[in-house]
VEXPAPA-804327 format. One line per field, with one value per residue (C-alpha): residue number from 1; z, x, y. Coordinates in Angstrom, 1 decimal, m for minus. Each point is the difference from the previous one (the first is absolute). Layout:
BEGIN
num: NUM / ...
zz: Z / ...
xx: X / ...
yy: Y / ...
This chain:
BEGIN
num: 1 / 2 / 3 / 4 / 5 / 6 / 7 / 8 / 9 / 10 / 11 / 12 / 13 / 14 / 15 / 16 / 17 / 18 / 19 / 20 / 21 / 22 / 23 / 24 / 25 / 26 / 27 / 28 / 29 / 30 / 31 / 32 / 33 / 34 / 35 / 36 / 37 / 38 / 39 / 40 / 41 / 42 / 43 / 44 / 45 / 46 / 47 / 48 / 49 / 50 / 51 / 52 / 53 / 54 / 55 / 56 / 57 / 58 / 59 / 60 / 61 / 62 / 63 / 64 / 65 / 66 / 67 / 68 / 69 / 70 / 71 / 72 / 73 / 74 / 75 / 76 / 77 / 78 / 79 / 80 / 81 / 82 / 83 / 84 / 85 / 86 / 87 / 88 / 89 / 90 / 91 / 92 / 93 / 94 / 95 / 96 / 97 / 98 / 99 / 100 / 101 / 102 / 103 / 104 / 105 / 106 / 107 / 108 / 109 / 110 / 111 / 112 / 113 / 114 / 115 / 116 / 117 / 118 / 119 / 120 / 121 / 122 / 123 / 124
zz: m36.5 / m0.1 / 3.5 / m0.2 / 2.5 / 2.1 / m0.1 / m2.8 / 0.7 / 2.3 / m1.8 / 3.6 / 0.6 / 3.8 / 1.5 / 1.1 / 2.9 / 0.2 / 4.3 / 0.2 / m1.8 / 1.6 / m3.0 / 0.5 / m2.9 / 0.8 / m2.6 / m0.4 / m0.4 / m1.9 / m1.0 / 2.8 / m0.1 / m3.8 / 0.2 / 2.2 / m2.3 / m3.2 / 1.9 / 1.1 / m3.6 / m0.9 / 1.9 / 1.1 / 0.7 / 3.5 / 1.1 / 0.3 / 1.3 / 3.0 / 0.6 / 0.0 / 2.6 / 2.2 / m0.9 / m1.6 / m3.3 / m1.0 / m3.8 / m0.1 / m2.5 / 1.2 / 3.4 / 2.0 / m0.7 / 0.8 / 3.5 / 1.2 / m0.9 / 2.2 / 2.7 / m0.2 / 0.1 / 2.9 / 1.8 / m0.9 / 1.5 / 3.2 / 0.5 / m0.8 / 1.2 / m0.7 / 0.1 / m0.5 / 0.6 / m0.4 / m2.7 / 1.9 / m3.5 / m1.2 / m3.6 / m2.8 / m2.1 / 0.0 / 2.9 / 1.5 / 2.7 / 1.0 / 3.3 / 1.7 / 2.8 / 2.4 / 2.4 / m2.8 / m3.3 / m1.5 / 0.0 / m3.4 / 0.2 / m2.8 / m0.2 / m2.9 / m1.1 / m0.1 / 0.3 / m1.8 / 1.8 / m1.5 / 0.8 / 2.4 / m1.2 / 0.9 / 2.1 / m2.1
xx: 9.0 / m0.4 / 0.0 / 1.0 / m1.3 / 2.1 / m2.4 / m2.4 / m4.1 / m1.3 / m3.2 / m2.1 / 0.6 / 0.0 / m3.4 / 1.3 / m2.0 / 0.6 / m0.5 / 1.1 / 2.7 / 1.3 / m0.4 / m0.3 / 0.1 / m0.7 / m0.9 / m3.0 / 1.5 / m3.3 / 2.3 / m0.9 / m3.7 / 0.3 / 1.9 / m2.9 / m2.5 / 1.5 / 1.0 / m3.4 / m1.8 / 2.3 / m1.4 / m3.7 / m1.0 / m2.4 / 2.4 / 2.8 / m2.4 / m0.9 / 3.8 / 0.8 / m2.4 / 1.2 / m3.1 / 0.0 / m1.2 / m0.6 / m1.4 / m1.7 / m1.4 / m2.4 / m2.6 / 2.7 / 2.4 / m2.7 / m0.4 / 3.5 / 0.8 / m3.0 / 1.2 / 3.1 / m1.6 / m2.3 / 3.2 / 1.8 / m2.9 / 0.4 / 3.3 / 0.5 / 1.0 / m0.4 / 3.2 / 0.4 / 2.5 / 1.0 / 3.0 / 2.6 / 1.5 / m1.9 / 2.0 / m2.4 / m0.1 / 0.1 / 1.3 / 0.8 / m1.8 / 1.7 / m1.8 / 1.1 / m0.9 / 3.4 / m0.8 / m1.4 / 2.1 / m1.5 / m3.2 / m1.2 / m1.3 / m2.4 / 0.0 / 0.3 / 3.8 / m0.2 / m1.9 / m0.3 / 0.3 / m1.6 / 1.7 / m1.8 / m2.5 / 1.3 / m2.1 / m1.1
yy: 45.5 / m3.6 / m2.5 / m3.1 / m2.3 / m2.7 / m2.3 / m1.1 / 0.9 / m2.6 / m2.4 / 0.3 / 3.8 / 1.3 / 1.0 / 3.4 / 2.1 / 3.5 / 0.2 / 3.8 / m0.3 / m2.8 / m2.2 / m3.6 / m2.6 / m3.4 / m3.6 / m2.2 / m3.5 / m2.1 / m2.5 / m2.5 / 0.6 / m0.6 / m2.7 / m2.1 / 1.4 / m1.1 / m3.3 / m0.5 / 0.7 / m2.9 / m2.8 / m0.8 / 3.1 / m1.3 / m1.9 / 2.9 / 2.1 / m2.4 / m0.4 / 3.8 / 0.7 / m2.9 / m2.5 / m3.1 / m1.6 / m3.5 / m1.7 / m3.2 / m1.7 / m2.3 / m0.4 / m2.1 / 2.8 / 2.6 / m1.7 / m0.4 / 3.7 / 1.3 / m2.2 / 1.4 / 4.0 / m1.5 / m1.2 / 3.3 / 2.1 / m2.0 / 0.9 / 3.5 / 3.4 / 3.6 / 1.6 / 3.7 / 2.8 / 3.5 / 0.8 / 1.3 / 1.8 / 3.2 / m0.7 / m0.4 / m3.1 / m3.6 / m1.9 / m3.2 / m2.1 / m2.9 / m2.3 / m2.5 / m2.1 / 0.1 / m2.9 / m1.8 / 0.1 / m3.3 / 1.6 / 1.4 / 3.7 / 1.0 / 3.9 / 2.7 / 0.7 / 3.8 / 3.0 / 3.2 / 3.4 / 3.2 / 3.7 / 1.7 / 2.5 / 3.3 / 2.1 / 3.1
């Protein structure tokens, strides 16, 4: 007997979980991850790692440079703030953070773009 299927076989199969039966398939989307990865082994490799994790970067090439870029990190490290928080989303993968100052909208905010949630570890 031959089955023909509806739809043709997928190139990321499902992750499917046999919970008692119950079945539960579900995908693991790397193409964002991937994409900042490849993205990032494209350019100066430093420098995208300071910006991904919300820091900062500079190059200079001589002693005057070198100066007026630590003045600007000893300014920076006058006027920062530790900001943290708790994801409200339990969904695994890469996510978005997006802050803003609401009273003060001129103001530049320096701060990592997004953050990468691992699946809970199953109690066994």
């Amino acid at each position: 007997m031959r089955q023909a299927f509806k739809d043709p076989p997928h190139l990321n199969p499902p992750i499917v979980v046999n919970e008692s039966a119950g079945a539960t398939q579900g995908y693991f989307k790397l193409d964002a991850p991937l994409a900042l990865i490849f993205g990032a082994m494209r350019k100066n490799t430093s420098a995208e790692l300071a910006t991904l994790s919300g820091g900062e970067w500079s190059s200079f090439d001589n002693g005057g440079e070198l100066a007026q870029d630590l003045g600007v990190l000893t300014n920076h490290l006058r006027n920062s703030y530790v900001l943290s928080f708790t994801p409200t989303s339990a969904e695994p993968g890469l996510h978005t953070i997006k802050i803003r100052l609401v009273r003060h909208p001129d103001m530049i905010v320096s701060a990592r773009s997004n953050y990468w949630a691992a699946e809970p570890e199953s109690n066994k």
